[in-house]
C-alpha positions as CSV (number, residue, x, y, z in Angstrom):
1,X,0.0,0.0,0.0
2,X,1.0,3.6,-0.6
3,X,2.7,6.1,2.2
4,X,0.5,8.1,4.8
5,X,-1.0,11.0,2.5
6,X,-1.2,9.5,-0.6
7,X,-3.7,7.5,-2.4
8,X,-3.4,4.1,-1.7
9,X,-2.2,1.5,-4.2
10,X,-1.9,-2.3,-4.1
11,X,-0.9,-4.3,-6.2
12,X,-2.9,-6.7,-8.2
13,X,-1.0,-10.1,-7.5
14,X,-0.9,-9.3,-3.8
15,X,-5.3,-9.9,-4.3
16,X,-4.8,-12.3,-7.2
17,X,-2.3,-14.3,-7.9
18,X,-3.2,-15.4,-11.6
19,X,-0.4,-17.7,-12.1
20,X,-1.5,-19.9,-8.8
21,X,-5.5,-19.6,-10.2
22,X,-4.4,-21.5,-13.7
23,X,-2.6,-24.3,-11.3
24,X,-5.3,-24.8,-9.5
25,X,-8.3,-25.1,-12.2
26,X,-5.5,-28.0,-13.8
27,X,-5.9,-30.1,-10.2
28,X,-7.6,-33.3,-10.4
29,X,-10.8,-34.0,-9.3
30,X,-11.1,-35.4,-5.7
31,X,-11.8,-38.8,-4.8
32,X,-15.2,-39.9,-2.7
33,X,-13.1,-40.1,0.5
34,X,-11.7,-36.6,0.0
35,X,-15.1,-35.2,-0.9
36,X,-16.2,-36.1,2.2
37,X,-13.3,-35.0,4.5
38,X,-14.0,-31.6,3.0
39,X,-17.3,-31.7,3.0
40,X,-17.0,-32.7,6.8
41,X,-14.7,-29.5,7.2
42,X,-17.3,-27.2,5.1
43,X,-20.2,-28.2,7.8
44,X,-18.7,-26.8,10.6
45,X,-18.7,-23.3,9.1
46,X,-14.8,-23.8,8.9
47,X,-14.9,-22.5,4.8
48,X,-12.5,-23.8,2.0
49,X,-8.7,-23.6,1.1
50,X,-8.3,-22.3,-2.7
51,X,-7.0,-25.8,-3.0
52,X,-10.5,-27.5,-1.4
53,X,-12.2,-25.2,-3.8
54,X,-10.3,-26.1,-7.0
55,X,-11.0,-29.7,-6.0
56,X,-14.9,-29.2,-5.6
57,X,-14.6,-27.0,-9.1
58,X,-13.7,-29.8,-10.9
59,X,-16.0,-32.2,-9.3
60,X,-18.4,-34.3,-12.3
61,X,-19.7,-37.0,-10.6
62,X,-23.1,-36.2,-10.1
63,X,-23.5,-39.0,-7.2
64,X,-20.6,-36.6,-5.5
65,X,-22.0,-33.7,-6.7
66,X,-25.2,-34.0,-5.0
67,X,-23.9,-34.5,-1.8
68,X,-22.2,-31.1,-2.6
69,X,-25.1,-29.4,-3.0
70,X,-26.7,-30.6,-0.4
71,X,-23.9,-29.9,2.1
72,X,-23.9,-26.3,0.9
73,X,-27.9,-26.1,1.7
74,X,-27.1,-27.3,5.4
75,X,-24.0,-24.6,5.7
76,X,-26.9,-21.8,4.5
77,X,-29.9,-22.9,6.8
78,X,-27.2,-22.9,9.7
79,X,-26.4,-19.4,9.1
80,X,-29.0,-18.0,7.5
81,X,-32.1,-19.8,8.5
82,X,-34.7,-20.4,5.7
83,X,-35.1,-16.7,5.0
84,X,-33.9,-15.2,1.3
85,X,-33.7,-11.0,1.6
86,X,-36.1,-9.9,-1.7
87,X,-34.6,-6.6,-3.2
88,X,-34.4,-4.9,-6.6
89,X,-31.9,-2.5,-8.6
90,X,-32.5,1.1,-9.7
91,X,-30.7,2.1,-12.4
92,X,-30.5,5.9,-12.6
93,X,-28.0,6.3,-15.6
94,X,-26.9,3.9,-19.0
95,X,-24.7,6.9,-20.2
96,X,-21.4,5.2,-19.9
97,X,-17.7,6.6,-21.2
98,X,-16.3,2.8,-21.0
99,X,-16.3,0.8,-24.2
100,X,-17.0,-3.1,-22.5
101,X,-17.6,-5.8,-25.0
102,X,-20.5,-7.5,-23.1
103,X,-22.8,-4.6,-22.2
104,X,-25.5,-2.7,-23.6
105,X,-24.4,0.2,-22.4
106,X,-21.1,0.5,-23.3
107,X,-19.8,3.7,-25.1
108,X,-20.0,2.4,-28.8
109,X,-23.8,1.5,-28.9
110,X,-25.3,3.8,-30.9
111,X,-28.4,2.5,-30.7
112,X,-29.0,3.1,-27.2
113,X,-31.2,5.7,-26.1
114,X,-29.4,7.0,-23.1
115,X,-30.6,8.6,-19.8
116,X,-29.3,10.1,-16.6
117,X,-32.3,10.2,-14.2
118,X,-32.7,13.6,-12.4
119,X,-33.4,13.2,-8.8
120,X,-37.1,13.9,-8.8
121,X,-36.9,10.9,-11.4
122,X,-35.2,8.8,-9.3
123,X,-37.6,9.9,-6.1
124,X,-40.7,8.5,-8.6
125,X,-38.9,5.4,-9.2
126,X,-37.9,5.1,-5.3
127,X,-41.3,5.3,-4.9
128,X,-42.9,3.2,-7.3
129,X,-40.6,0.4,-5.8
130,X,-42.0,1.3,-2.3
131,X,-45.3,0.8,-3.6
132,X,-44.5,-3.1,-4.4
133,X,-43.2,-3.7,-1.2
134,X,-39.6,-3.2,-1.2
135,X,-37.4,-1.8,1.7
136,X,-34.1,-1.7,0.5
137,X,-32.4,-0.8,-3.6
138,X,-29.7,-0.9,-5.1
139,X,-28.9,1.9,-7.3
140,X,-26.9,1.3,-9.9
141,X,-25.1,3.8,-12.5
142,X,-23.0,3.1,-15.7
143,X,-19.8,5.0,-15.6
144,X,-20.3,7.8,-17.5
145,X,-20.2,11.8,-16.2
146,X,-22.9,11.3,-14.3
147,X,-22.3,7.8,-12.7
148,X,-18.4,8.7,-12.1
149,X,-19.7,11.7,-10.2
150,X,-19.7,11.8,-6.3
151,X,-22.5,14.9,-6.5
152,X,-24.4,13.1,-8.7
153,X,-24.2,9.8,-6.8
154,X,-24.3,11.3,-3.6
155,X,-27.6,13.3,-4.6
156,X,-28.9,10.2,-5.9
157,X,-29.1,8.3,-2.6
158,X,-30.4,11.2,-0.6
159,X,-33.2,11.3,-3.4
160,X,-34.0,8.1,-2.4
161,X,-34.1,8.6,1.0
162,X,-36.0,12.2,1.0
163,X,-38.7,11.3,-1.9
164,X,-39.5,7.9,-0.8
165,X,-39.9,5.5,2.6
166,X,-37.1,2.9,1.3
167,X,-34.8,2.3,4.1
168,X,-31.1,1.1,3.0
169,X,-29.8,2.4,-0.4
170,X,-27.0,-0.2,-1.8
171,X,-25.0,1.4,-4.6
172,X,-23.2,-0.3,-7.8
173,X,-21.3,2.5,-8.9
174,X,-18.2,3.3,-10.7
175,X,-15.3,3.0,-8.5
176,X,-13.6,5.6,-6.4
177,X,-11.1,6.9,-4.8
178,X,-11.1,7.1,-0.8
179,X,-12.5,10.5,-0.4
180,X,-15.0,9.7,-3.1
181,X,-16.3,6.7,-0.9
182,X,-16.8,8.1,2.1
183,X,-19.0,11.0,0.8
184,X,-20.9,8.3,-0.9
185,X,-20.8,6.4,2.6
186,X,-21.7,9.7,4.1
187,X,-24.3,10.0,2.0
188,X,-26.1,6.5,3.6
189,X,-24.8,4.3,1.5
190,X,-25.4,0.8,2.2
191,X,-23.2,-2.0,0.1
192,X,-20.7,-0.9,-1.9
193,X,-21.0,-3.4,-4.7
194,X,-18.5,-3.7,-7.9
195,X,-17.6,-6.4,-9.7
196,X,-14.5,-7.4,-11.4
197,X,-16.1,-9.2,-14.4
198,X,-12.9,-11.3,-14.9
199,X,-10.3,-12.1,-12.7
200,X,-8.0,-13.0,-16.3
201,X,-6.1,-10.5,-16.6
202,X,-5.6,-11.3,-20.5
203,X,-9.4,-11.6,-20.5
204,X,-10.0,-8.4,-18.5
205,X,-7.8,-6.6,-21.3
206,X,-9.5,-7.9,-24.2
207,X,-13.1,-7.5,-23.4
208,X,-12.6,-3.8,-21.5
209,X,-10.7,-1.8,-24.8
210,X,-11.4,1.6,-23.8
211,X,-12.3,3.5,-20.6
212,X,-11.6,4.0,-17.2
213,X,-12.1,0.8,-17.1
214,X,-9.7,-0.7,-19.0
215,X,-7.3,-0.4,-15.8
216,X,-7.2,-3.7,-14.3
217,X,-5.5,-3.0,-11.0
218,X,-7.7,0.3,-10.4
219,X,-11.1,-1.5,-10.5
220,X,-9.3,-4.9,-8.6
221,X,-8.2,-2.6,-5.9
222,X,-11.6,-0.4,-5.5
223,X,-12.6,-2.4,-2.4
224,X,-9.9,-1.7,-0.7
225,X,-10.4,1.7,-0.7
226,X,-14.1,1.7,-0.1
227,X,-13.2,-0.6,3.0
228,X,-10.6,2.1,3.9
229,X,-13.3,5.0,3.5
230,X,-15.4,3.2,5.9
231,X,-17.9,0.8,4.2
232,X,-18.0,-2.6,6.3
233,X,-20.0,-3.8,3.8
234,X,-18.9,-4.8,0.0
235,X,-20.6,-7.1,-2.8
236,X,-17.7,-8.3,-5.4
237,X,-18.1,-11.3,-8.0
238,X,-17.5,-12.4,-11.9
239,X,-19.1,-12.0,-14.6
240,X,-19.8,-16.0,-15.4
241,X,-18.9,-16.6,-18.9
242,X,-16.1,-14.6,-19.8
243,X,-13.5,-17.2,-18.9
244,X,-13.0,-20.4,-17.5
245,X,-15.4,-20.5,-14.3
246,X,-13.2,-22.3,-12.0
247,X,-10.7,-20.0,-12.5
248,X,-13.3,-17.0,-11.7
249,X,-14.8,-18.7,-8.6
250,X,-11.0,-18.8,-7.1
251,X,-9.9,-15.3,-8.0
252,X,-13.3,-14.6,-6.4
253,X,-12.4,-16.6,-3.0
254,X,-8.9,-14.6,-3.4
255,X,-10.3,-11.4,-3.3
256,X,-12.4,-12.6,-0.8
257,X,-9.3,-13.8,1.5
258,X,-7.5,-10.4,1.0
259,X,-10.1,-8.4,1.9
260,X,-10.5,-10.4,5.4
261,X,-6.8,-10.3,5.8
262,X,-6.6,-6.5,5.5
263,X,-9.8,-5.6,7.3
264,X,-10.9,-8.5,9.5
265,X,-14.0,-8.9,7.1
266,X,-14.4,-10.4,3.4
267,X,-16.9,-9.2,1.2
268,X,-21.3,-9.2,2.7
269,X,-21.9,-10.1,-0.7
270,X,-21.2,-12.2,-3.5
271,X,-23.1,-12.5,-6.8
272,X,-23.4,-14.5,-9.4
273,X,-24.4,-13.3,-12.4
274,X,-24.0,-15.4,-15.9
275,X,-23.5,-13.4,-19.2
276,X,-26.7,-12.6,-21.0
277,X,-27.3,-11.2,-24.8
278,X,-27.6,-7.3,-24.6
279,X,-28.6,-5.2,-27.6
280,X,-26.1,-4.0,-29.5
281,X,-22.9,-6.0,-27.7
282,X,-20.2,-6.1,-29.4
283,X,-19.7,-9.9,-28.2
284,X,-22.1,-11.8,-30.1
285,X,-20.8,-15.2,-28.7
286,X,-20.5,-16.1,-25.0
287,X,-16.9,-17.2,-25.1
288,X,-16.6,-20.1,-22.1
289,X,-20.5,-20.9,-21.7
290,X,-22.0,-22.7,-18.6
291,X,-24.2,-25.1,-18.2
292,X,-26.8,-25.1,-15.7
293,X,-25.0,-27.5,-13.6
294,X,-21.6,-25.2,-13.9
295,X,-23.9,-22.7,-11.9
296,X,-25.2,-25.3,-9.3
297,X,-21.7,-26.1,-8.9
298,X,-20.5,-22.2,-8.2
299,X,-23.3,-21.5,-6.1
300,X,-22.3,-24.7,-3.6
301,X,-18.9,-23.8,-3.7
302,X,-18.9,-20.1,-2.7
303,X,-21.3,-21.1,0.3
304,X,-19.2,-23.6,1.3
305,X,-15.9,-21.8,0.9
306,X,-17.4,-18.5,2.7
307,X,-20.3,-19.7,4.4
308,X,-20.8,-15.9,5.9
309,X,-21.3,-14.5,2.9
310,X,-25.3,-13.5,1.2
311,X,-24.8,-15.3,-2.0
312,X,-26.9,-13.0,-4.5
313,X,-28.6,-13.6,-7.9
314,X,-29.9,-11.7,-10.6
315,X,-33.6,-12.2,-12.3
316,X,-30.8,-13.0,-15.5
317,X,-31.5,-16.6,-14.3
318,X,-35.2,-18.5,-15.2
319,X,-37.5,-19.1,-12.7
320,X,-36.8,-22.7,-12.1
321,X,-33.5,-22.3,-11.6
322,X,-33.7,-19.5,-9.4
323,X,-36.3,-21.2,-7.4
324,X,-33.9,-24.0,-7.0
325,X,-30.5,-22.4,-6.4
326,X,-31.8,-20.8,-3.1
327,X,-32.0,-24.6,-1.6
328,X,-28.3,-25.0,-2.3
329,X,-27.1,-21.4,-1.2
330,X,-28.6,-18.3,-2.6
331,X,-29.6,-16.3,0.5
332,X,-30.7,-12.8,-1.4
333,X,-32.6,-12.6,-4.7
334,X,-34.0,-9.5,-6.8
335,X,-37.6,-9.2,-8.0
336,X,-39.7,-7.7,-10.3
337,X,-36.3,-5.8,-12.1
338,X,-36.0,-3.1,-14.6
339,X,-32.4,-3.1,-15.8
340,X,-32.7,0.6,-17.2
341,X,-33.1,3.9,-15.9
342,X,-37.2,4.8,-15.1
343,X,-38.3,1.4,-16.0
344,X,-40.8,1.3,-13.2
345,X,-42.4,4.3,-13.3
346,X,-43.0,3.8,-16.8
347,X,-43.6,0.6,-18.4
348,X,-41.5,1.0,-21.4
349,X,-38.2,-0.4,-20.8
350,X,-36.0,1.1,-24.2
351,X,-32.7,1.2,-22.7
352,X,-31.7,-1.9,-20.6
353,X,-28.6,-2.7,-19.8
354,X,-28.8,-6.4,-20.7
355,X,-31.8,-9.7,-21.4
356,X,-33.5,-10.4,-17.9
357,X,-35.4,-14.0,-18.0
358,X,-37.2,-14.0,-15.1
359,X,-39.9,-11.4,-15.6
360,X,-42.4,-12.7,-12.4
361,X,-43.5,-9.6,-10.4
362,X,-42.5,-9.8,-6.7
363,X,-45.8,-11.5,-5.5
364,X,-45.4,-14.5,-7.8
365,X,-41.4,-15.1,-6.4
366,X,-42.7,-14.9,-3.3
367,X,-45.1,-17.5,-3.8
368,X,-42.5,-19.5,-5.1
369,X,-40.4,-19.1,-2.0
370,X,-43.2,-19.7,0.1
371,X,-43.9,-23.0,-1.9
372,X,-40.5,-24.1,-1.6
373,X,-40.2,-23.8,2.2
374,X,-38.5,-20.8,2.6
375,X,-39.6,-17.5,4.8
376,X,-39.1,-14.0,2.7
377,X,-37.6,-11.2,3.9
378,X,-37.3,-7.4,3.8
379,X,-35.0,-6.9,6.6
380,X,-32.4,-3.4,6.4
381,X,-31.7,-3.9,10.3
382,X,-27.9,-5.1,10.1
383,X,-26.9,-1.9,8.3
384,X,-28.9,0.4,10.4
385,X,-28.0,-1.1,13.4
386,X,-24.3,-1.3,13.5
387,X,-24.0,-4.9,12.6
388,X,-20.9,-5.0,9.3
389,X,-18.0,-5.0,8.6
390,X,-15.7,-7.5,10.6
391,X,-18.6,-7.6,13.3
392,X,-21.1,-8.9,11.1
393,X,-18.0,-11.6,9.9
394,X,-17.8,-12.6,13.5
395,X,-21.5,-13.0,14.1
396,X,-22.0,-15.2,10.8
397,X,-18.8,-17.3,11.0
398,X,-20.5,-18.5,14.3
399,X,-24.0,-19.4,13.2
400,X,-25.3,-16.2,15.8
401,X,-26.4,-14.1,12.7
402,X,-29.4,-16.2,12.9
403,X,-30.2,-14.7,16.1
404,X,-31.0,-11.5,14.7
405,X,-32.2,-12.8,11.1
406,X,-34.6,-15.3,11.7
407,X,-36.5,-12.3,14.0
408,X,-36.4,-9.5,11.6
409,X,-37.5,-11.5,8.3
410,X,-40.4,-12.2,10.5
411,X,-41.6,-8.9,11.6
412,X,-40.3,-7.1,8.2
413,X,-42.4,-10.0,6.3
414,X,-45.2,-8.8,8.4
415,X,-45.1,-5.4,7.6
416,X,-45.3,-6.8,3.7
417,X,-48.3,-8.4,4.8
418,X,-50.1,-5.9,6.4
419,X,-49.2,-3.3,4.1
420,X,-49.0,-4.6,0.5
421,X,-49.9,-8.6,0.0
422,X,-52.7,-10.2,-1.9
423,X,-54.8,-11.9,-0.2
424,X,-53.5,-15.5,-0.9
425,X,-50.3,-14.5,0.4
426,X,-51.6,-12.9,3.5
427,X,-53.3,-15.8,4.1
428,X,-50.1,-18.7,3.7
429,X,-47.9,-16.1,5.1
430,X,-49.0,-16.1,8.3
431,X,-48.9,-19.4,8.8
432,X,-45.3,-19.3,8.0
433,X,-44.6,-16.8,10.2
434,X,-46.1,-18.9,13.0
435,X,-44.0,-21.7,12.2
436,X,-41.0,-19.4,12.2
437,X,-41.2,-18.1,15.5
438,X,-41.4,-21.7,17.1
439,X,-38.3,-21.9,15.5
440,X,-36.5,-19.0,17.7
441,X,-34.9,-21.4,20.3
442,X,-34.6,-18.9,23.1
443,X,-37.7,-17.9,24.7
444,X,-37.1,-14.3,25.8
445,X,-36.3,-13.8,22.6
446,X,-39.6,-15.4,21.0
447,X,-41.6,-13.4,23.4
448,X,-39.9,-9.9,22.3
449,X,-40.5,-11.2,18.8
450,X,-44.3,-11.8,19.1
451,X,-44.7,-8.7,21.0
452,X,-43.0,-6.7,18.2
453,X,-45.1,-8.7,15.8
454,X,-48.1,-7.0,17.8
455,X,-47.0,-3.8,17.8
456,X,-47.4,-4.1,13.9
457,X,-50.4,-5.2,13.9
458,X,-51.5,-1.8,16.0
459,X,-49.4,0.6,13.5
460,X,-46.1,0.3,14.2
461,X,-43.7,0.5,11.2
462,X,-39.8,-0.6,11.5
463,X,-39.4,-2.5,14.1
464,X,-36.6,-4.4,14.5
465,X,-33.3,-6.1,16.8
């Protein structure tokens, strides 16, 4: 890192070490006895090596490979319960001075009508999300003037607070420098989320040609700094598809392990979204596709390797699929997405960013989650009350997050149901919500939850632990 006054600056191979990655993917494939022995290791929330990892990566056997899976959905119920945390992006600019391959909204696209939402826009959109049900955004910018502007940005989320009763604002933004992020922090930022798209850096050159982002080592480093500005909480991940997947899963679990070493936390989030078309690309081919399996397979792995983490996905995914991957890991899912700037106040959507294919408003997925077991949630207490950074690590490393999220999904759930829920799902949601609170072990705790859960019954709004 840099001296005392200047802007800090590490270097790339001390995150990723891309030489180490390509040994790894090239590791055979472990035999049943060593599946076990790690899986055995994964259970007690004790995580993965690299080289654990590598050897799960390049499991085939399905026999083997379901055990995985369903090791990785015992390491997620014993941290995160049953509940999956239901959000959705705002996008409040495509204008974009960067020239990636992959995206709609990259520089070269001509055809692309292009938008920079003022904050009155973005207050009608906050709203509009409200409206649904939603409690917590994630605003997201493409890096032109008015995404790579703090002002802007910083505007954006107090738009969001001021015109609307959302309660956390996450941001995927261009990256800063320090002083940048903790305005943006100061602002009430939630998440800081980025992601690398490629951990290759031959890849990474080849598929960002033009751009602020063309600088490897800047965008690799950004969480660094935004840890050093002051957010606790970061969302990293690849961009499945634009090299080998093994490879990107383990400079994934790198980053991961450096930002832990530095900070005494790794990253709250991890996503994992897979390439999709997007109008007017330049790539017309994804060049290292995966199949449906490959995704089972990541998902398992990052829970098992950092069981702490909320493992996130996209509506990019079809419904099936997502409904199955939150049984194996996924512990946060959006809903009901636009992927351009005003796409829900309006119902045009002209300028997207890139092909959703799950297009199921948020009462259908939560009528899906419901019918697959699982309690939804709209909880924003961790980040309003304290609970990130190397704290929250601590907490989730030990199974006690569960303490504090089992709770919350139930009374923020609630709220959903008093406030905004058809009738069917007012009607099976309460009956989950009963089942959930015989599942707080601790009485004193149950009691304080039910009395909460009264209180919202009588008109209170936002209660939480």
């Amino acid at each position: 890192m840099a001296s005392a006054g200047k802007e800090p600056n590490w270097e790339p191979t001390s995150i990723v070490n891309p030489d180490h990655l390509e040994q790894l993917v090239g590791s055979p494939p472990p035999s049943s006895a060593a599946v076990e022995d790690i899986l055995r290791k994964a259970r007690n929330l004790q995580g993965l090596t690299l080289e654990e990892a590598a050897s799960l990566l390049n499991l085939e056997d399905e026999h083997l490979l379901t055990r995985v899976y369903a090791a990785a959905g015992e390491v997620k119920e014993k941290i995160y319960g049953r509940r999956i945390v239901l959000f959705a992006p705002l996008y409040i600019s495509n204008r974009c001075t960067n020239n990636c391959l992959y995206c709609g909204f990259r520089r070269d696209n001509r055809g692309l009508k292009r938008r920079a939402l003022t904050p009155e826009e973005i207050g009608r959109e906050a709203r509009a999300l409200a409206e649904k049900g939603f409690k917590r955004v994630l605003l997201v910018a493409g890096e032109g003037p008015e995404g790579t502007d703090v002002d802007y940005l910083a505007e954006a989320i107090r738009a969001v607070y001021r015109h609307s009763p959302l309660r956390i604002v996450h941001i995927n933004v261009a990256p800063q420098k320090v002083a940048g992020f903790r305005r943006l922090k100061e602002a009430g930022a939630g998440v800081y989320q980025c992601f690398q798209e490629t951990y290759h850096p031959p890849t990474y050159k080849s598929m960002h040609p033009g751009g602020a982002k063309a600088d490897y080592g800047w965008r690799l480093s950004c969480m660094h700094r935004a840890m050093q500005a002051g957010f606790g909480d970061v969302g990293i991940g690849p961009l499945l598809g634009l090299y080998d997947y093994r490879f990107e899963v383990l400079g994934t679990l790198s980053h991961a392990a450096a930002l832990e070493g530095e900070f005494g936390a790794g990253p709250h989030t991890v996503s994992v979204p897979r390439l999709r078309p997007a109008l007017g690309a330049a790539l017309k081919e994804i060049p290292y596709p995966l199949r449906d399996d490959d995704l089972r397979k990541i998902v398992a792995v990052f829970r098992l390797a950092l069981p702490y983490v909320g493992i996130v996905l996209s509506t990019r995914e079809r419904p099936e699929l997502r409904d199955e991957l939150i049984n194996i890991g996924v512990s946060q899912m959006s809903a009901g997405s636009s992927v351009s700037p005003g796409g829900y106040a309006r119902e045009a959507e002209p300028a997207a960013q890139f092909e959703v294919d799950d297009h199921r408003a948020l009462e259908v997925v939560l009528q899906a989650i419901l019918e697959g077991g699982m309690l939804p949630s709209f909880c924003t207490a961790c980040y309003r009350a304290g609970r990130t950074g190397a704290p929250f690590t601590r907490l989730a490393r030990g199974g006690r997050i569960q303490d504090f999220c089992l709770p919350n999904a139930l009374l923020s759930f609630k709220e959903y149901l008093l406030e905004k829920a058809p009738f069917h799902i007012r009607e099976w949601g309460e009956r989950v919500i009963q089942a959930g609170l015989g599942e707080i072990k601790e009485e004193s705790l149950r009691r304080a939850t039910e009395d909460k859960l009264r209180q919202l019954e009588q008109g209170q709004r936002d209660l939480y632990f």
